[in-house]
Wavefront OBJ file of the C-alpha trace (Angstrom):
o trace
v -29.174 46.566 -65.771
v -27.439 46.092 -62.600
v -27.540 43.670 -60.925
v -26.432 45.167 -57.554
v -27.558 49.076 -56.370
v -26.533 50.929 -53.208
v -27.084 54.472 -52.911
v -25.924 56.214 -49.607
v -25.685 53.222 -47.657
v -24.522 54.038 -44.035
v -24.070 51.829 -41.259
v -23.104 52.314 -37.587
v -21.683 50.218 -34.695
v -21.981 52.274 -31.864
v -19.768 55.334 -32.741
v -18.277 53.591 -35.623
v -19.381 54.411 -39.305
v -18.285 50.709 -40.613
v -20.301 51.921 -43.969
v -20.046 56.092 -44.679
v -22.135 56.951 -47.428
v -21.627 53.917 -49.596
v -22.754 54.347 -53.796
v -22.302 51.159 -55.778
v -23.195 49.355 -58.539
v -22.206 45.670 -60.346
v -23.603 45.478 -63.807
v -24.806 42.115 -64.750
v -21.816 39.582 -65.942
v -18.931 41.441 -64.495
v -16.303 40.632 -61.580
v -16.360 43.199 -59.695
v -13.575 43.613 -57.018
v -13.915 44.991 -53.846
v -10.686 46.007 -52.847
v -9.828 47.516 -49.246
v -7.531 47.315 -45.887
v -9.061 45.353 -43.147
v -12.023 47.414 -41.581
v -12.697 49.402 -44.974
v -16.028 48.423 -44.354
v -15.994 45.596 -47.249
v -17.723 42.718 -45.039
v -19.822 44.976 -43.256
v -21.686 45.586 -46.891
v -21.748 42.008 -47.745
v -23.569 41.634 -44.355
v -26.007 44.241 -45.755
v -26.322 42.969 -48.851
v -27.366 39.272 -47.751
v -29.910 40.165 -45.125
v -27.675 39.828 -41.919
v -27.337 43.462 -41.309
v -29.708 46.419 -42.206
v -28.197 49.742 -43.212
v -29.576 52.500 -40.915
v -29.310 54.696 -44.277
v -29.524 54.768 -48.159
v -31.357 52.889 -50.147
v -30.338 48.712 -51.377
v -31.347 47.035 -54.449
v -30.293 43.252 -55.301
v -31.733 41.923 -58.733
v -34.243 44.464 -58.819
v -35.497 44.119 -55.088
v -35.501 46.102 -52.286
v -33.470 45.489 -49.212
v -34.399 44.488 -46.243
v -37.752 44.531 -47.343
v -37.187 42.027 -49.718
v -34.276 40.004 -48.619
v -35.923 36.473 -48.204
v -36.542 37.173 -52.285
v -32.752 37.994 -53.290
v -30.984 35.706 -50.595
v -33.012 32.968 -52.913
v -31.419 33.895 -56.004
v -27.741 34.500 -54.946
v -24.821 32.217 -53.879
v -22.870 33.481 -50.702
v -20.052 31.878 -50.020
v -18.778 33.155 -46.867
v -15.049 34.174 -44.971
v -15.607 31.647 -42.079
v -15.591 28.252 -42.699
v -19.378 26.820 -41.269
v -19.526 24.050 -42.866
v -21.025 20.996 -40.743
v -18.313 18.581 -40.488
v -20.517 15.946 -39.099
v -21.827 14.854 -41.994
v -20.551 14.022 -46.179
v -19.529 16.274 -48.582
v -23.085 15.255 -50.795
v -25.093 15.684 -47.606
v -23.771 19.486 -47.107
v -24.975 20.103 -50.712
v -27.829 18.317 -50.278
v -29.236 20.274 -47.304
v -28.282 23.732 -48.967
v -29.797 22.679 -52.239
v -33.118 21.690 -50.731
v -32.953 25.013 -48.886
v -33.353 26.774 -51.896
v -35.290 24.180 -53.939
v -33.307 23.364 -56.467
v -35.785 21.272 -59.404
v -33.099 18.517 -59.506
v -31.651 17.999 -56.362
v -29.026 15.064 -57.635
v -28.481 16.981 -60.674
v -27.641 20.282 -58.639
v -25.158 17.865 -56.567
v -23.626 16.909 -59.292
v -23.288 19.834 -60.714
v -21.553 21.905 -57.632
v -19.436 18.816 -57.128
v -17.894 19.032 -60.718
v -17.533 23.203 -60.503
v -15.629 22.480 -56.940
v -13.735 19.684 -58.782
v -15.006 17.865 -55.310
v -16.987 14.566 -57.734
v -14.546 12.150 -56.440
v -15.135 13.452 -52.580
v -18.757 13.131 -52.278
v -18.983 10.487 -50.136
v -16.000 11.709 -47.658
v -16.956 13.306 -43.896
v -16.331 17.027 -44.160
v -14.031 16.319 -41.486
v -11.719 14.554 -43.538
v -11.432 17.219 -46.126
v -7.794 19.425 -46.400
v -8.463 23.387 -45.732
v -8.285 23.781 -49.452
v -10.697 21.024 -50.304
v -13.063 22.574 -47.421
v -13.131 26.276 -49.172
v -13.737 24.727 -52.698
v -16.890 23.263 -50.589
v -18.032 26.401 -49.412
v -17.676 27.375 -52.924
v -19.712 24.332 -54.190
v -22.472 24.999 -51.686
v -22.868 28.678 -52.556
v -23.532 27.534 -56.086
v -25.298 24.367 -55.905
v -28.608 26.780 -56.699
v -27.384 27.893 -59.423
v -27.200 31.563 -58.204
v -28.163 34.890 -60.243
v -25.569 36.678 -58.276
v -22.362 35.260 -56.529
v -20.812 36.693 -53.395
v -17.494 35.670 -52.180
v -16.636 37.566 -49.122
v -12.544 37.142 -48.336
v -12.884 33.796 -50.532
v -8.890 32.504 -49.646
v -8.179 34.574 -46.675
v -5.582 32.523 -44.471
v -5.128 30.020 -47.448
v -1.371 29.182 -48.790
v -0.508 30.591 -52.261
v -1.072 26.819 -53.633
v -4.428 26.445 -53.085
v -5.344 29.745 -53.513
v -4.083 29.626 -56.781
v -7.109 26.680 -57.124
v -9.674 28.901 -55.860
v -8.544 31.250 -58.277
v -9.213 28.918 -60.953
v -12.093 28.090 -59.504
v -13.333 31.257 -59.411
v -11.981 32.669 -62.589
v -14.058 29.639 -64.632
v -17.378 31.127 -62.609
v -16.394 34.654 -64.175
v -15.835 33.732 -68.094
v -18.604 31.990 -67.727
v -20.825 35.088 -67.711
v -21.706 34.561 -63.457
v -22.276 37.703 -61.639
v -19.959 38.339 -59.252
v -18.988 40.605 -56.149
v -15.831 39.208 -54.488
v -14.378 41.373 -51.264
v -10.467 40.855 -51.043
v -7.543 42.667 -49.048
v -5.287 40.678 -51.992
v -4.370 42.850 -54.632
v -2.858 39.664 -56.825
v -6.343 38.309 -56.322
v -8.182 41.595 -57.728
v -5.704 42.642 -60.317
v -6.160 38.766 -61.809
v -9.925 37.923 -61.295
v -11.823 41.281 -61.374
v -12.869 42.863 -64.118
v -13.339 46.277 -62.299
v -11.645 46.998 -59.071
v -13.424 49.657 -56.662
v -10.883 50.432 -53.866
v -12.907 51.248 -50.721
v -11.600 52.569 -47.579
v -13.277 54.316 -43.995
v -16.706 53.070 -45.583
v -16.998 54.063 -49.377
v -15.398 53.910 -52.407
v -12.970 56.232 -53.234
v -11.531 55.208 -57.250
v -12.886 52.834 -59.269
v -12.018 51.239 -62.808
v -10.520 48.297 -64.620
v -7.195 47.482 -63.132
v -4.607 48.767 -65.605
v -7.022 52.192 -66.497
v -6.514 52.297 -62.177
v -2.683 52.179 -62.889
v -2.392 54.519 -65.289
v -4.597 57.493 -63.287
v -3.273 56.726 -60.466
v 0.395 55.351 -60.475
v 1.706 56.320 -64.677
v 3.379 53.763 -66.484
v 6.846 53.401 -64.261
v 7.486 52.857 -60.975
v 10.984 53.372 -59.424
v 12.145 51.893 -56.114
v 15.329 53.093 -54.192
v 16.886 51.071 -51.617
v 19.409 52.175 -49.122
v 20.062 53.520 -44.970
v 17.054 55.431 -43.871
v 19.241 58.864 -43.695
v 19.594 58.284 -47.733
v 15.923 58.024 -48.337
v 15.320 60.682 -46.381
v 17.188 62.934 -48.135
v 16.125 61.398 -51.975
v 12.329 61.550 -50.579
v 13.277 65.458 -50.060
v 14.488 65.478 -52.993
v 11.555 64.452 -55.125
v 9.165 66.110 -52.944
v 10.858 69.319 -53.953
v 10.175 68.346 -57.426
v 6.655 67.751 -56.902
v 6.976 63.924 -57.516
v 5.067 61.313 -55.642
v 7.035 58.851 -53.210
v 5.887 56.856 -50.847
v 6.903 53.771 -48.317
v 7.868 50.700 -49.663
v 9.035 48.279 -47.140
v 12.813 49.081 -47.164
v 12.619 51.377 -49.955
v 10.515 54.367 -51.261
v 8.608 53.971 -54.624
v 8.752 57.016 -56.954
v 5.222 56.597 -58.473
v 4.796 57.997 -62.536
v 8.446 57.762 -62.844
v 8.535 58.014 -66.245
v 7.688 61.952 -65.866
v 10.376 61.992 -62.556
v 14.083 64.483 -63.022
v 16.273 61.563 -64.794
v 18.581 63.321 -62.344
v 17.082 62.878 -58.870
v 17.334 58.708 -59.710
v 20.027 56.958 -58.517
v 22.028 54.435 -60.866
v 20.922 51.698 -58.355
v 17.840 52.412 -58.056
v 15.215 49.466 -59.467
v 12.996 50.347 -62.254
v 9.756 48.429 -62.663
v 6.412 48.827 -63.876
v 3.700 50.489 -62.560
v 1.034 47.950 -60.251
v -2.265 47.931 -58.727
v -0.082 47.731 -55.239
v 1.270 51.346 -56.139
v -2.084 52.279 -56.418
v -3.719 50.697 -53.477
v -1.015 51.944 -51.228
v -1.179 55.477 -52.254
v -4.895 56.099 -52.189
v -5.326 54.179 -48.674
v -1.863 54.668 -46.946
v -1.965 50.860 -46.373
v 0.539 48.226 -47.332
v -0.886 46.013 -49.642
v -0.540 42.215 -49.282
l 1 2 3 4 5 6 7 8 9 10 11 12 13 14 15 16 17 18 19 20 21 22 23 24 25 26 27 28 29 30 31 32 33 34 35 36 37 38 39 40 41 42 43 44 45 46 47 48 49 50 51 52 53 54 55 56 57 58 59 60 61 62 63 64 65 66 67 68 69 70 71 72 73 74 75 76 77 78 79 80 81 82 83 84 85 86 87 88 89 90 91 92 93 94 95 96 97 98 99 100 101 102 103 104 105 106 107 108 109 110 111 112 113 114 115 116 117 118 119 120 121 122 123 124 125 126 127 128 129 130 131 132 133 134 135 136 137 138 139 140 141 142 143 144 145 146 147 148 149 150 151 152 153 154 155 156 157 158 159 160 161 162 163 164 165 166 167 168 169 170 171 172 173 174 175 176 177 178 179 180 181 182 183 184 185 186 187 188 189 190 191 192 193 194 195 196 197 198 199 200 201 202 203 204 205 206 207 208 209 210 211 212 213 214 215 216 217 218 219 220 221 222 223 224 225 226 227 228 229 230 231 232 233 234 235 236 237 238 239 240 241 242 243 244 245 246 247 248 249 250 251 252 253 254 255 256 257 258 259 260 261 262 263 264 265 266 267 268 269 270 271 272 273 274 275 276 277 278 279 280 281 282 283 284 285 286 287 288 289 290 291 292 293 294 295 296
């Protein structure tokens, strides 16, 4: 069963088709990633999917209910844990959970605390003002409050945008625990380090739907081969080795200073240069070549 069903989702701002024709689904137990540039459309569906924004096409179902019709239902039985930071700062970390887990009646409120306190790592916080709390220590709270229910469904929507690799390595942890745990999770991300290590299925999305989808490394090898090859050099030299390959029916694209010759292994050993770097194949080569955009 899945646990999450769009079919032919569309959604509009003014002239803009933020959602195009959207099909997805996230079996029960999985990680699945959304992967996508900025303005793919990936928050605009979590929007959908929690009840903040109604699809003006297609058809919604989350844990067997219909959306919107029944969004009051499934917003009950899944954790959100949202891109912005709302958190109210005026008040202790215990008191944030407490207010979110008497929102969605929790049996045990001081046993739901305790239990989102411990998954957040946050037990020795409790009592602190939100105000006090570190950026990291604030997004493990978001993360504690989205779960202090604890949720059918999880959805983390950019979960360590504008966080430095140190503590986003945390909230991978963090978030990683949740997934061999057997939680239910859709998790939006413009990281591909983040996808490639906590997802169990990517789907890359772009302009509004998604366009491949698959576990990371059966992703690399469709879409990118085994090797990649990367050749540095003056602009007039890649140029001419892009020609080169293109001739020979080989994929290249951009890389920063270099261009990446994707499926190398099957590349003319002759059109590489003895400088040229040799690596293997990533879920970046992928990414970039089936949205044109540079990965981060």
């Amino acid at each position: 069963m899945s646990a999450i069903e769009l079919r032919g989702v569309v959604k509009h701002f003014g002239e803009i088709k933020a959602v195009n024709g959207l099909n997805l689904d996230v079996p029960e137990a999985i990680c699945l990633g959304l992967l996508g540039p900025n303005g793919a459309g990936k928050s605009t569906t979590m929007r959908i999917l929690t009840g903040q924004s109604i699809a003006d096409e297609g058809t919604i179902k989350v844990l067997g209910l219909d959306l919107p019709r029944q969004s009051k239902l499934a917003r009950a039985r899944m954790g959100v844990v949202p891109q912005l930071d709302n958190l109210d700062v005026d008040v202790t970390v215990e008191q944030n959970l407490l207010v979110f887990a008497r929102l969605y009646r929790a049996p045990d409120l001081p046993a739901a605390v305790d239990r989102a306190l411990e998954i957040a790592r946050l037990t020795d916080r409790r009592k602190d003002s939100v105000s006090e709390l570190s950026g990291g220590m604030r997004r493990r709270l978001l993360l504690a409050r989205g779960l202090v229910h604890d949720p059918e469904l999880v959805l983390l929507d950019e979960p360590t945008v504008g966080l430095d690799p140190q503590i986003r390595t945390q909230l991978w942890s963090l978030i990683d625990d949740l997934r061999t745990g057997g939680s239910t999770i859709l998790m939006s991300t413009h990281y591909i380090e983040e996808a490639e290590r906590l997802a169990d299925e990517v789907a890359v999305m772009t302009a509004g739907h998604v366009i491949a989808r698959g576990k990371p490394r059966d992703l690399i090898k469709e879409h990118a081969g085994e090797r990649t090859v990367e050749i540095y050099g003056p602009p007039h030299e890649l140029d001419q080795h892009r020609d080169r390959f293109n001739a020979a029916g080989v994929n290249v694209r951009a890389a920063g200073p270099a261009i990446a010759v994707l499926q190398a292994e099957n590349a003319p050993r002759e059109l590489i240069p003895e400088h040229a770097v040799d690596r293997a194949a990533s879920l970046e080569d992928v990414f970039v070549k089936l949205t044109g955009e540079d990965a981060e």
